[in-house]
TORZAGU-928461 format. One record per atom (N, C-alpha, C): residue number from 1; x, y, z. Coordinates in Angstrom, 3 decimals, m for minus. Atoms other than C-alpha are relative to their C-alpha. Last residue first. Example, Ala and Ser with C-alpha at 12.3 -4.5 7.8 and 13.67 -1.06 7.14 Angstrom:
<zapas>
<zapa resi="2" u="m0.820" v="m1.190" w="m0.060"/>
<zapa resi="2" u="13.670" v="m1.060" w="7.140"/>
<zapa resi="2" u="m0.770" v="1.090" w="0.730"/>
<zapa resi="1" u="0.890" v="m1.190" w="0.000"/>
<zapa resi="1" u="12.300" v="m4.500" w="7.800"/>
<zapa resi="1" u="0.900" v="1.200" w="0.000"/>
</zapas>
This chain:
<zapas>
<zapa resi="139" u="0.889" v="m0.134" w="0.660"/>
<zapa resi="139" u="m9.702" v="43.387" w="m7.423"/>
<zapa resi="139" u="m1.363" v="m0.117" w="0.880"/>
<zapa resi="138" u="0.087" v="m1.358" w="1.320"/>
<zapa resi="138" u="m6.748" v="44.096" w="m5.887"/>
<zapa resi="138" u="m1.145" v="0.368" w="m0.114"/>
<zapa resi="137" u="0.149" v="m1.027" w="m1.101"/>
<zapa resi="137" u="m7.479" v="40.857" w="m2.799"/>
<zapa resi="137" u="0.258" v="1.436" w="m0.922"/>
<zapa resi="136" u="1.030" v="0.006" w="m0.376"/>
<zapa resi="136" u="m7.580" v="38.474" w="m5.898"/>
<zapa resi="136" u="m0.543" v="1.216" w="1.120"/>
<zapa resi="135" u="0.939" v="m0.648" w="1.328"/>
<zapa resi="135" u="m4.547" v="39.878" w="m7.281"/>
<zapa resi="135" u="m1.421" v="m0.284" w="0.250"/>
<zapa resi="134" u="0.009" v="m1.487" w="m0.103"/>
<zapa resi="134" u="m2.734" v="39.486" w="m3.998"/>
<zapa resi="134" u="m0.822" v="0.621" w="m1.114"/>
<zapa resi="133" u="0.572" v="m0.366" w="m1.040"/>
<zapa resi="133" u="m4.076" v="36.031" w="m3.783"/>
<zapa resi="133" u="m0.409" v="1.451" w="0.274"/>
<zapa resi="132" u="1.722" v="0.227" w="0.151"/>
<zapa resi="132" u="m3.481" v="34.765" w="m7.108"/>
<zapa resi="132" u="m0.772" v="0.496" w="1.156"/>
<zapa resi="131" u="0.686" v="m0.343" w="1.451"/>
<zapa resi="131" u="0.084" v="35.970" w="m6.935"/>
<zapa resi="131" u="m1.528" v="0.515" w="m0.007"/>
<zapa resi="130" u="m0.181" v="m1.436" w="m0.862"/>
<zapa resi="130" u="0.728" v="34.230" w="m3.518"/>
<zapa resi="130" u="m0.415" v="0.726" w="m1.301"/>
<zapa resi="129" u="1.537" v="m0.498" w="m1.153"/>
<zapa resi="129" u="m1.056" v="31.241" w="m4.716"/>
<zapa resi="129" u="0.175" v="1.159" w="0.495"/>
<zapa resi="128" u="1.177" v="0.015" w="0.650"/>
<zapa resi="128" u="1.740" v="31.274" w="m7.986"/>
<zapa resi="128" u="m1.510" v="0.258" w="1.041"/>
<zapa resi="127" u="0.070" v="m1.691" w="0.691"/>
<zapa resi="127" u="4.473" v="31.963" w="m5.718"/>
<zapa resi="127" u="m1.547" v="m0.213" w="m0.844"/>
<zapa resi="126" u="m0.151" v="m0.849" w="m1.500"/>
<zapa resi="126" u="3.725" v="28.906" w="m3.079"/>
<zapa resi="126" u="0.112" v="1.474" w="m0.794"/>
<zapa resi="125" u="1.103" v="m0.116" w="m0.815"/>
<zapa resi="125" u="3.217" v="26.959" w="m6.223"/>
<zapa resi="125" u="m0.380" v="0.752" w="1.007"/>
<zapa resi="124" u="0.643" v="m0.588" w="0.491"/>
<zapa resi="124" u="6.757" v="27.538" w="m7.269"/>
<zapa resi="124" u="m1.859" v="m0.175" w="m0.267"/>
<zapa resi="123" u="m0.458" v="m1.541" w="m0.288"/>
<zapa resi="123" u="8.366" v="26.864" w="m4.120"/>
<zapa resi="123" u="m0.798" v="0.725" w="m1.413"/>
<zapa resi="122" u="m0.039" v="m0.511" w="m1.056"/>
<zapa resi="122" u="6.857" v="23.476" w="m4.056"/>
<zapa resi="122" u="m0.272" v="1.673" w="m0.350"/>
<zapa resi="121" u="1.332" v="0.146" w="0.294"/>
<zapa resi="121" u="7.218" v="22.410" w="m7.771"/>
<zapa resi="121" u="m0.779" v="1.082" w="1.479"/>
<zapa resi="120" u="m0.051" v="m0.730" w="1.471"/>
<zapa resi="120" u="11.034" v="23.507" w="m7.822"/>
<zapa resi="120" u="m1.929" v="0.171" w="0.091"/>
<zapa resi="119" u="m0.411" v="m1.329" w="m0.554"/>
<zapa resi="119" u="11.208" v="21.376" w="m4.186"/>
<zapa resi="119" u="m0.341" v="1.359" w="m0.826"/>
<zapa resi="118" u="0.646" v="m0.732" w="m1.129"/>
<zapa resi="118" u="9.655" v="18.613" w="m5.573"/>
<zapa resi="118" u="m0.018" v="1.184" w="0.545"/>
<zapa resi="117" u="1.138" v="0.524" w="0.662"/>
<zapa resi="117" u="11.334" v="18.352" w="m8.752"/>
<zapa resi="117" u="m1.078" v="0.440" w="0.978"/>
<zapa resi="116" u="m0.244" v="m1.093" w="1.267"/>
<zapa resi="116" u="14.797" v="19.215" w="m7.223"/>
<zapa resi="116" u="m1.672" v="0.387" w="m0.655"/>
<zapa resi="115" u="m0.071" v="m1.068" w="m0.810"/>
<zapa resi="115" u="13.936" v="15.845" w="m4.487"/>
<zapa resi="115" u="0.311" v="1.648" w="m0.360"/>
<zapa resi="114" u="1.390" v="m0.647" w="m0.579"/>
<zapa resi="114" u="12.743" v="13.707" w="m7.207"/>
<zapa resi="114" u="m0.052" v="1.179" w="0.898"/>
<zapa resi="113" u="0.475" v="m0.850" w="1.316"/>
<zapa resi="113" u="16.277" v="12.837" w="m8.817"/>
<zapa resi="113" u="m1.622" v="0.634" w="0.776"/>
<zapa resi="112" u="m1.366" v="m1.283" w="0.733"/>
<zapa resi="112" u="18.056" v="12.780" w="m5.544"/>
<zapa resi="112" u="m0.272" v="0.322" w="m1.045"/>
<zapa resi="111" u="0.458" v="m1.410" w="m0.016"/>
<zapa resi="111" u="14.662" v="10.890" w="m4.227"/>
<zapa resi="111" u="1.153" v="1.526" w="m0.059"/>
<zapa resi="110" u="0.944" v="0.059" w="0.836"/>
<zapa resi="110" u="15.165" v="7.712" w="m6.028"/>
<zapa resi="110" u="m0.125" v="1.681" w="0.442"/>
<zapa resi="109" u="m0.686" v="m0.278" w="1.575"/>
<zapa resi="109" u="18.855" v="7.199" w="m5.158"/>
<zapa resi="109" u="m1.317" v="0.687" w="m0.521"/>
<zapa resi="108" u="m0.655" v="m1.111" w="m0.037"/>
<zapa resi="108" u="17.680" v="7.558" w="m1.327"/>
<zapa resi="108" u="0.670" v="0.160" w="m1.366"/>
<zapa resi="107" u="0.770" v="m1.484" w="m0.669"/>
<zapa resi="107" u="14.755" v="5.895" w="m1.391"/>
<zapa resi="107" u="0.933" v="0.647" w="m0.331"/>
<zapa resi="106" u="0.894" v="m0.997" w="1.122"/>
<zapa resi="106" u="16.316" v="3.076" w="m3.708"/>
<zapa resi="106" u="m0.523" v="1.245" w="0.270"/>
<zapa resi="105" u="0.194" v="0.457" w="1.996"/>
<zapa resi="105" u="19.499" v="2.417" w="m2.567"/>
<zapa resi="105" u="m0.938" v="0.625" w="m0.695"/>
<zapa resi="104" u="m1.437" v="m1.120" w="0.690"/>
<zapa resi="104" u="20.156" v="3.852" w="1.351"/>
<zapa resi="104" u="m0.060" v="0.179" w="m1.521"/>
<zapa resi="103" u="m0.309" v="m1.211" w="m0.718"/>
<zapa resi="103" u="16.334" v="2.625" w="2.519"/>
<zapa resi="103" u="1.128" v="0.922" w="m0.801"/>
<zapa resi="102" u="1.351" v="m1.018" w="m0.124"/>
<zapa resi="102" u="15.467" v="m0.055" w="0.485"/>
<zapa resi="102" u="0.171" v="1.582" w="0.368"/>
<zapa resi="101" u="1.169" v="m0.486" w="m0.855"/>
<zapa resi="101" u="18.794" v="m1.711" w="0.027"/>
<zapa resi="101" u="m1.005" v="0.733" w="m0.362"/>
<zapa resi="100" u="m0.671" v="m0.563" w="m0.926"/>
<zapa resi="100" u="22.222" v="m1.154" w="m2.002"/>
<zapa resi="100" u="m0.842" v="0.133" w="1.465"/>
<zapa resi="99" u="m1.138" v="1.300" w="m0.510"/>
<zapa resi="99" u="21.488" v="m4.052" w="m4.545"/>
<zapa resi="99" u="0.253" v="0.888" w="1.243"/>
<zapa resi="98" u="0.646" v="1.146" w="m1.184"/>
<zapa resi="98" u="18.263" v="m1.932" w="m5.009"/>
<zapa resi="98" u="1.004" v="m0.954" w="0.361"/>
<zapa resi="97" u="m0.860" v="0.132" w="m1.109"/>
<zapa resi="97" u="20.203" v="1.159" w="m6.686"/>
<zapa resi="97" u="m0.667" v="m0.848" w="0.746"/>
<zapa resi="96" u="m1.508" v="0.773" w="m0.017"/>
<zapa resi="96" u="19.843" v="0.434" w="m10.156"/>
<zapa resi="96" u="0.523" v="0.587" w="0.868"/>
<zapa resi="95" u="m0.610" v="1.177" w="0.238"/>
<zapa resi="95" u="16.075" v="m0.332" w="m9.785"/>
<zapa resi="95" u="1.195" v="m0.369" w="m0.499"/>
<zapa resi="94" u="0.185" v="0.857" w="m1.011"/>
<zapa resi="94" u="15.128" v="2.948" w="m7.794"/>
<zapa resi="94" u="0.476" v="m1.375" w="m0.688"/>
<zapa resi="93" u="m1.299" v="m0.328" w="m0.793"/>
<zapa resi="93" u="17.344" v="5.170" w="m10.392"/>
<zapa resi="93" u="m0.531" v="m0.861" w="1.465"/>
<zapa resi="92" u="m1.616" v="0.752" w="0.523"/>
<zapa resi="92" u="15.221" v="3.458" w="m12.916"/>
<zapa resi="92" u="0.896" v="0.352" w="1.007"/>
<zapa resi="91" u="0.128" v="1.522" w="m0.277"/>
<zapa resi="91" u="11.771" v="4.355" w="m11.057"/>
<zapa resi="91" u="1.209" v="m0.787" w="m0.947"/>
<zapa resi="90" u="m0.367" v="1.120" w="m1.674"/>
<zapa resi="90" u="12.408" v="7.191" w="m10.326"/>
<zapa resi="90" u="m0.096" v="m0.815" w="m0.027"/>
<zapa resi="89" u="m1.075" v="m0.487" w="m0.623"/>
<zapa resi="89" u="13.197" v="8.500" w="m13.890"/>
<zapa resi="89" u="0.215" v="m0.128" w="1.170"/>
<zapa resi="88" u="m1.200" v="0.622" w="1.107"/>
<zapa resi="88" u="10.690" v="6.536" w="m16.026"/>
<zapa resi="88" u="1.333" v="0.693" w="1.046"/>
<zapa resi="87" u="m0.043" v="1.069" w="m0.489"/>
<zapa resi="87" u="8.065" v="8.447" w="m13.639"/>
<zapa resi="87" u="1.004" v="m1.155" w="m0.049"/>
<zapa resi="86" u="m0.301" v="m0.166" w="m1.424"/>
<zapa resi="86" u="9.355" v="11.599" w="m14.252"/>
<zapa resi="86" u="m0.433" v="m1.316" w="0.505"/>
<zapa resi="85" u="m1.245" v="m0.627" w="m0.709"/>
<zapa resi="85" u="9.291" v="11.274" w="m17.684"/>
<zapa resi="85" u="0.394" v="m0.217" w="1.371"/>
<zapa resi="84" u="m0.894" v="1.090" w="0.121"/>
<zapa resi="84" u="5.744" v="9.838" w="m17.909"/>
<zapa resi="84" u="1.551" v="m0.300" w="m0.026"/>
<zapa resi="83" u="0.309" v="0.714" w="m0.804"/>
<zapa resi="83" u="4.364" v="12.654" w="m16.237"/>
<zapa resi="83" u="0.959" v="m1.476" w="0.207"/>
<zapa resi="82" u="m0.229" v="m0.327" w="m1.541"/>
<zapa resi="82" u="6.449" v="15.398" w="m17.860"/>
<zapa resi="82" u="m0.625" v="m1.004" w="0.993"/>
<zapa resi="81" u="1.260" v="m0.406" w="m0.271"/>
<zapa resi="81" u="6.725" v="13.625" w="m21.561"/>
<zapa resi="81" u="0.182" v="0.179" w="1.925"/>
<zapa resi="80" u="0.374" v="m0.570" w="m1.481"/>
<zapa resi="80" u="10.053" v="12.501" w="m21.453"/>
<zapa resi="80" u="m1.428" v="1.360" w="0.456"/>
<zapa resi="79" u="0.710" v="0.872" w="m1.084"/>
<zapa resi="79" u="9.681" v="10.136" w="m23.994"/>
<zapa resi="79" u="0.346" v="0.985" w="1.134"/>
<zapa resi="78" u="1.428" v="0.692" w="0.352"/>
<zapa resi="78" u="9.450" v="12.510" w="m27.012"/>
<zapa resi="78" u="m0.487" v="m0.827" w="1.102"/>
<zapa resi="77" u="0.412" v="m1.038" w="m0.142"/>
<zapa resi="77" u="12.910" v="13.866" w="m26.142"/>
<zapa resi="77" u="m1.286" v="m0.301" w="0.381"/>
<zapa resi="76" u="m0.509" v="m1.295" w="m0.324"/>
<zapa resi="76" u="14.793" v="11.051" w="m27.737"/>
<zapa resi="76" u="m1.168" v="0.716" w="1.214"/>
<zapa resi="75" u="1.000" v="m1.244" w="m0.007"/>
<zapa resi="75" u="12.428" v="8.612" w="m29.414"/>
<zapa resi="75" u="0.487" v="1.614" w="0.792"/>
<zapa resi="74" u="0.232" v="m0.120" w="1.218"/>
<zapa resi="74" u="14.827" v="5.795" w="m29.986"/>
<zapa resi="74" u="m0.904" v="0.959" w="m0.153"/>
<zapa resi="73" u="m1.203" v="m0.494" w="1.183"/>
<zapa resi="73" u="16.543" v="5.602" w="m27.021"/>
<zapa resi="73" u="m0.018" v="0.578" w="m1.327"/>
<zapa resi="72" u="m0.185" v="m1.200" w="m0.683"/>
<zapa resi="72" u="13.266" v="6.833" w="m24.605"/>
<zapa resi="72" u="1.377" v="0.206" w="m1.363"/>
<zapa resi="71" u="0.929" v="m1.448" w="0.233"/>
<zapa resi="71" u="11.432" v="4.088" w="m26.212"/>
<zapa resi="71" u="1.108" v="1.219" w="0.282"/>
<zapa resi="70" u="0.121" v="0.206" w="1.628"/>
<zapa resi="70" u="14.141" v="1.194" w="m25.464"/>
<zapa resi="70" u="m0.577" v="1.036" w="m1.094"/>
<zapa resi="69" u="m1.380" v="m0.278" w="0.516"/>
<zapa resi="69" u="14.410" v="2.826" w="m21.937"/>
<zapa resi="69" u="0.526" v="0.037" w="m1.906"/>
<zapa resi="68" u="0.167" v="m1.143" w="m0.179"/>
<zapa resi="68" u="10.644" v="2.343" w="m21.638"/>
<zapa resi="68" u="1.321" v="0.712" w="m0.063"/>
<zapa resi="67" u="0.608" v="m0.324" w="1.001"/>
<zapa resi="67" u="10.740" v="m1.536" w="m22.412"/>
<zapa resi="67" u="0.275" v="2.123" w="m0.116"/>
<zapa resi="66" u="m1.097" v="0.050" w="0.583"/>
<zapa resi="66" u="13.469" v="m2.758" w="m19.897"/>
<zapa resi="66" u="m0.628" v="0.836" w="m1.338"/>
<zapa resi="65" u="m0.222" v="1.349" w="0.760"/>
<zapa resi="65" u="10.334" v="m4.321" w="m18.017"/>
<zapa resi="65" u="0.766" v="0.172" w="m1.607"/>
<zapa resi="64" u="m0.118" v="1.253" w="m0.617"/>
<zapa resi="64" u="10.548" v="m2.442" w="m15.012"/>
<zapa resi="64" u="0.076" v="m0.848" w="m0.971"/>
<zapa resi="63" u="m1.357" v="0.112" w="m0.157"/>
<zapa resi="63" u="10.588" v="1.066" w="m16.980"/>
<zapa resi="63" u="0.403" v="m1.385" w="0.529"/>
<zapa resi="62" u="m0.859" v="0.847" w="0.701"/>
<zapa resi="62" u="7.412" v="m0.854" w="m18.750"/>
<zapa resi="62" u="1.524" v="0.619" w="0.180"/>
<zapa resi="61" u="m0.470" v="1.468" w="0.022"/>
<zapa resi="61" u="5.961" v="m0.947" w="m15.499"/>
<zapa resi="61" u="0.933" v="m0.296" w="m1.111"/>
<zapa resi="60" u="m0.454" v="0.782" w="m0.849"/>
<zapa resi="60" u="6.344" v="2.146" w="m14.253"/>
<zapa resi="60" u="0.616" v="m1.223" w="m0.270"/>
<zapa resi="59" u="m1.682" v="m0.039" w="0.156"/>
<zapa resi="59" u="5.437" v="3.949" w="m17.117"/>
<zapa resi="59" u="1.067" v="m0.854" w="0.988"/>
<zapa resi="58" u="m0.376" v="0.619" w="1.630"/>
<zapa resi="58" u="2.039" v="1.974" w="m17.646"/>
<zapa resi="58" u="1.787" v="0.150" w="0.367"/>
<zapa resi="57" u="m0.108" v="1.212" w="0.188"/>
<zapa resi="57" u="2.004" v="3.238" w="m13.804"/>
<zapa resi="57" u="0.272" v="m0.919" w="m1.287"/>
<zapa resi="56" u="m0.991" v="0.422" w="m0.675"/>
<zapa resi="56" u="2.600" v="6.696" w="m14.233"/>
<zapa resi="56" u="0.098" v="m1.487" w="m0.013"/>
<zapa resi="55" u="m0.767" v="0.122" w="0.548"/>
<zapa resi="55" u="m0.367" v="6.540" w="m16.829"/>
<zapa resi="55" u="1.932" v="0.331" w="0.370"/>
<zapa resi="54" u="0.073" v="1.358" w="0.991"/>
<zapa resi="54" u="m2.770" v="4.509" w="m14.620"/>
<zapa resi="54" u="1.460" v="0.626" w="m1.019"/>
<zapa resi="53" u="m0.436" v="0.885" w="m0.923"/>
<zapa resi="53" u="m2.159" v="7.663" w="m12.034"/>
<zapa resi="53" u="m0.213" v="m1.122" w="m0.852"/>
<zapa resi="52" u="m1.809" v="0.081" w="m0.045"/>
<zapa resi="52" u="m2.158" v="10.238" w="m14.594"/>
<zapa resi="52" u="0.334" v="m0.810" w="0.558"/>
<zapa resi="51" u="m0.573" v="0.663" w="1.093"/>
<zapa resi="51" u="m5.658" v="8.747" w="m15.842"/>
<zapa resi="51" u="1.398" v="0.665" w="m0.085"/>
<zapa resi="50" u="m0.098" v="1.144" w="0.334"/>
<zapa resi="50" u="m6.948" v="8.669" w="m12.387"/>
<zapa resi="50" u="0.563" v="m0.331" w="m1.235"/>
<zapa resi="49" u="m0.519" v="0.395" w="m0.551"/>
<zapa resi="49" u="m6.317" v="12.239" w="m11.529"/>
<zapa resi="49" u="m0.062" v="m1.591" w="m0.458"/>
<zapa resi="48" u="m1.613" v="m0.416" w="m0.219"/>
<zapa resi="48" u="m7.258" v="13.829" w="m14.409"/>
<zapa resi="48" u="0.387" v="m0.914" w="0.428"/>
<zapa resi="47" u="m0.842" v="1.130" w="1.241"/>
<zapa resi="47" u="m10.750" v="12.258" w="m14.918"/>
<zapa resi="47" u="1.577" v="m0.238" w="0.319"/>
<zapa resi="46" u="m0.375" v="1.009" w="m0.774"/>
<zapa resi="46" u="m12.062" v="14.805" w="m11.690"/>
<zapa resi="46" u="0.739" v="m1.651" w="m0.810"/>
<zapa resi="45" u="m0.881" v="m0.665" w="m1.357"/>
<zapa resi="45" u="m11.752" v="17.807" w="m14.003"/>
<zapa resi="45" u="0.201" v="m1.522" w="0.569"/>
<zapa resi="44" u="m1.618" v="m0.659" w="0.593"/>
<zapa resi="44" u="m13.381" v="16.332" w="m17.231"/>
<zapa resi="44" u="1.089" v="0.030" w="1.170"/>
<zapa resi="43" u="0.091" v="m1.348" w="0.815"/>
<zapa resi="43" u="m16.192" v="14.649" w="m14.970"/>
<zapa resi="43" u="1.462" v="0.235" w="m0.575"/>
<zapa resi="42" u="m0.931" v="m1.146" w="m0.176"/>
<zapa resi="42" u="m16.037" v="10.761" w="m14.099"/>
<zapa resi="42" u="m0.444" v="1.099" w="m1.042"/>
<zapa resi="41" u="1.275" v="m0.420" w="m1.209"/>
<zapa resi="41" u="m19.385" v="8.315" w="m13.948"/>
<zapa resi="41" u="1.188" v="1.177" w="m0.094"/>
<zapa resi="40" u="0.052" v="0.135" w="m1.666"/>
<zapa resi="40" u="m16.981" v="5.508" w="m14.494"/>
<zapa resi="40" u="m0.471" v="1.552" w="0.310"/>
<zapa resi="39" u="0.153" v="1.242" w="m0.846"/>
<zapa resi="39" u="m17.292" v="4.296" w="m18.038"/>
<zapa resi="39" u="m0.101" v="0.082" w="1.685"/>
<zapa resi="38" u="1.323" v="1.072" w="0.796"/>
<zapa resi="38" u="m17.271" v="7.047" w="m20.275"/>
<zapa resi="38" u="m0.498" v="m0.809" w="1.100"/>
<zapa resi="37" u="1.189" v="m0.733" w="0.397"/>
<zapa resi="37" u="m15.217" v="9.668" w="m18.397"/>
<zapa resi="37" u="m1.157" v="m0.683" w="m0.217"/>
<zapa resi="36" u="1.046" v="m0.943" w="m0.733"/>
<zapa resi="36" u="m13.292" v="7.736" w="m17.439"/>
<zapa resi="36" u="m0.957" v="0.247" w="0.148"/>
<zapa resi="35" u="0.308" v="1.507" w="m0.540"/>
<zapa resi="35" u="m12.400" v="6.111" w="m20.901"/>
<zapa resi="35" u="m0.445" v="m0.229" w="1.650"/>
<zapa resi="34" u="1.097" v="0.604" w="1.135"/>
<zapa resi="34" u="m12.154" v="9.520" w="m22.208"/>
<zapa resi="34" u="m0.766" v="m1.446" w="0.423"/>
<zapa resi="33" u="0.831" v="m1.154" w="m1.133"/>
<zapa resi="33" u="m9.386" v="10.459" w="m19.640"/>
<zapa resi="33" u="m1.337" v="m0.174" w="m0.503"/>
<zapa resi="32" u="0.180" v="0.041" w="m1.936"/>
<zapa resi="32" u="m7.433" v="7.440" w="m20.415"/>
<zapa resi="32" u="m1.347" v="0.899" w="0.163"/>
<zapa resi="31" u="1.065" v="1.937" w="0.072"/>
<zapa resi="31" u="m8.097" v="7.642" w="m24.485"/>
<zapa resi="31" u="m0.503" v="m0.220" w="1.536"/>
<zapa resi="30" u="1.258" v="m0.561" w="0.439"/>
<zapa resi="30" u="m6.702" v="11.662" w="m23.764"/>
<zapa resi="30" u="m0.736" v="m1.181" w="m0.270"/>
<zapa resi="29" u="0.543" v="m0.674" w="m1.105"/>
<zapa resi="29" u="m3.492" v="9.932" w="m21.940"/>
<zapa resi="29" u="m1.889" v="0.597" w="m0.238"/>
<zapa resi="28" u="0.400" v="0.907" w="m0.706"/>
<zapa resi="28" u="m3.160" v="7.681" w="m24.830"/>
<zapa resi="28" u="m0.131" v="0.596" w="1.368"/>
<zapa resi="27" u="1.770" v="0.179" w="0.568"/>
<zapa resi="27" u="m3.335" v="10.497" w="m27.314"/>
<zapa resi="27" u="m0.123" v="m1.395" w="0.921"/>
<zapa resi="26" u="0.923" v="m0.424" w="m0.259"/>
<zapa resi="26" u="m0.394" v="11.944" w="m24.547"/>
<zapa resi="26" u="m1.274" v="m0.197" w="m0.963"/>
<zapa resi="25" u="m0.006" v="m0.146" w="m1.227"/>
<zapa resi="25" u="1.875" v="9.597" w="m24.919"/>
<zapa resi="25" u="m1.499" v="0.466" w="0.276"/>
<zapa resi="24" u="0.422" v="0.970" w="m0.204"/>
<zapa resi="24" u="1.434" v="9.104" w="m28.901"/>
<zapa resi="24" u="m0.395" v="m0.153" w="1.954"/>
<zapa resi="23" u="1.259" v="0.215" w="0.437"/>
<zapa resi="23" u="2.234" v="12.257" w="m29.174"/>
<zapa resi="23" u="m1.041" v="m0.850" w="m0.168"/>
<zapa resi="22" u="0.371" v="m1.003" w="m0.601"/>
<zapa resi="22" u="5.492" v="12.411" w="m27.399"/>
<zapa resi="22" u="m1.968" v="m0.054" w="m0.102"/>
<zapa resi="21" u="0.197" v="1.031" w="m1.694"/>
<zapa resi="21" u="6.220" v="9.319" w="m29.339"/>
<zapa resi="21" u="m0.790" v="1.197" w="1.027"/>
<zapa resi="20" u="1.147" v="1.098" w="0.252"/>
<zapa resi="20" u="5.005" v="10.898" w="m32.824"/>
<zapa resi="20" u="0.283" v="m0.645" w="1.444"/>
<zapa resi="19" u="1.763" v="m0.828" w="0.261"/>
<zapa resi="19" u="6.413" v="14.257" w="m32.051"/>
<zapa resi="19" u="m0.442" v="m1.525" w="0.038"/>
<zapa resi="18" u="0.382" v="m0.373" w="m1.784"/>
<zapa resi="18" u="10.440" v="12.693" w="m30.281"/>
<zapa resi="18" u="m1.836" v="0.347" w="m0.510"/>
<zapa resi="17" u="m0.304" v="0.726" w="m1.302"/>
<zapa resi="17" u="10.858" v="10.975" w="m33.386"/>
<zapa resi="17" u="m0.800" v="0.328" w="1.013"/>
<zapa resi="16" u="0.823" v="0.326" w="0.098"/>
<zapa resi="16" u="10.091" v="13.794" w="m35.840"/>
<zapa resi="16" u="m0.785" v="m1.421" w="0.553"/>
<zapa resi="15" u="1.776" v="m1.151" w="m0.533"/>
<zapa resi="15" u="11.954" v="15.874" w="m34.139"/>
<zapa resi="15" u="m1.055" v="m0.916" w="m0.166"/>
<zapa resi="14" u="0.024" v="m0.543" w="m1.546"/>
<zapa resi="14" u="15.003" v="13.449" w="m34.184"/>
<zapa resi="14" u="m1.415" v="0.294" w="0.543"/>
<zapa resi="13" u="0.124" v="1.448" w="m0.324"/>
<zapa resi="13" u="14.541" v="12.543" w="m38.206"/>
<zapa resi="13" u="m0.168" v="0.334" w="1.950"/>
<zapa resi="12" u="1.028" v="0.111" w="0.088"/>
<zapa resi="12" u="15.165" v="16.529" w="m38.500"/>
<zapa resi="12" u="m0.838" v="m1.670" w="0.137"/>
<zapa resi="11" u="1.216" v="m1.077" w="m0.843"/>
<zapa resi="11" u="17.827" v="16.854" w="m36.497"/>
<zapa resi="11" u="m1.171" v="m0.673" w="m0.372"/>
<zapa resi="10" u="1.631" v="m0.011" w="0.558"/>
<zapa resi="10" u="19.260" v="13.688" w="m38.192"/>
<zapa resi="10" u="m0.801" v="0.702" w="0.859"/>
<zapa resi="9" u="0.786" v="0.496" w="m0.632"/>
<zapa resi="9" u="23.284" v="14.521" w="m36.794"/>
<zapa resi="9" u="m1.577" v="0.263" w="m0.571"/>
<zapa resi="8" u="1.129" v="m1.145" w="m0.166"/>
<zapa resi="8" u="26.095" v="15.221" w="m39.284"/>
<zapa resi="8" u="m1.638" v="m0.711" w="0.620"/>
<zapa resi="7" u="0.999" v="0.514" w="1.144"/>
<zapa resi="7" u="29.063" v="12.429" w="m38.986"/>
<zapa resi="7" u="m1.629" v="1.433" w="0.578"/>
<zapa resi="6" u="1.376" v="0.299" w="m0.883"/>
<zapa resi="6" u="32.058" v="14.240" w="m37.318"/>
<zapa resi="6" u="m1.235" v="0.184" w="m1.038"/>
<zapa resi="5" u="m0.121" v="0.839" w="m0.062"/>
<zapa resi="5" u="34.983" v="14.259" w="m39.974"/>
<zapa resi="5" u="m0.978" v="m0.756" w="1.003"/>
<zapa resi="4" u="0.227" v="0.563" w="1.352"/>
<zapa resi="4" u="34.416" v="17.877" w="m41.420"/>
<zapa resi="4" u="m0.625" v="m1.859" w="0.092"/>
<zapa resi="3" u="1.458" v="m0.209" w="0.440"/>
<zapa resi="3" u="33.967" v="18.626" w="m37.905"/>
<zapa resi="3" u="0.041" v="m0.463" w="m1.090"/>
<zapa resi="2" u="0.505" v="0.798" w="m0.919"/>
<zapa resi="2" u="37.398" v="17.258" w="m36.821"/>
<zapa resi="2" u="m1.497" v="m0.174" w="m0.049"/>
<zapa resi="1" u="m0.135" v="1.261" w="0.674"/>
<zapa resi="1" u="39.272" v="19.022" w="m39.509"/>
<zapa resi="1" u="m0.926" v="m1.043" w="0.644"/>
</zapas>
């Protein structure tokens, strides 16, 4: 009786949510790397790094300015693009634990979501070179 009476959820409205934000993320990551490229002398490869680091920061700021939550409600899925995701995610759990300090509040609220992330990234890097090693030494 309870399903009949639970309102049926806009999968498809959802998807198409999370694609255009999602997508929007990253054609402003590919503008970044483009804009690089153009203007400062950067190769494909060496682009990377500067246009994840401008696009952590975008995320930074507009988690700081209430904006990137607003996105995330209405785009579902779409905003947790893996850079900008993860940025949006330390940096909220650092600005609703700063009443508790630097140290106990934000470091330590910030790196209970980061510290999984790290570790996950870590250990699987450490397999992937081992991998590439033994298959390099095969061949």
């Amino acid at each position: 009786m309870a399903q009949r009476h639970t309102p049926k959820k806009p999968v498809m409205a959802n998807c198409i949510k999370a694609f255009l934000v999602g997508g929007m993320i990253c054609l402003l990551g590919q503008f970044l790397q483009g804009f690089y490229i153009a203007y400062f002398g950067f190769n494909e490869r060496s682009a990377s790094n500067p246009t994840v680091a401008t696009l952590v920061f975008i995320a930074v700021l507009l988690t700081g300015l209430g904006v990137y939550d607003r996105i995330g409600q209405w785009a579902g899925a779409g905003s947790a693009v893996p850079v900008t995701g993860f940025a949006n995610a330390m940096s909220s759990a650092a600005l609703e634990h700063r009443s508790e300090g630097y140290v106990l509040g934000v470091g330590g609220q910030m790196f209970k979501v980061a510290g999984p992330v790290i570790v996950f990234g870590t250990v699987a890097a450490f397999f992937v070179a081992l991998i590439k090693q033994i298959l390099t030494m095969l061949s």
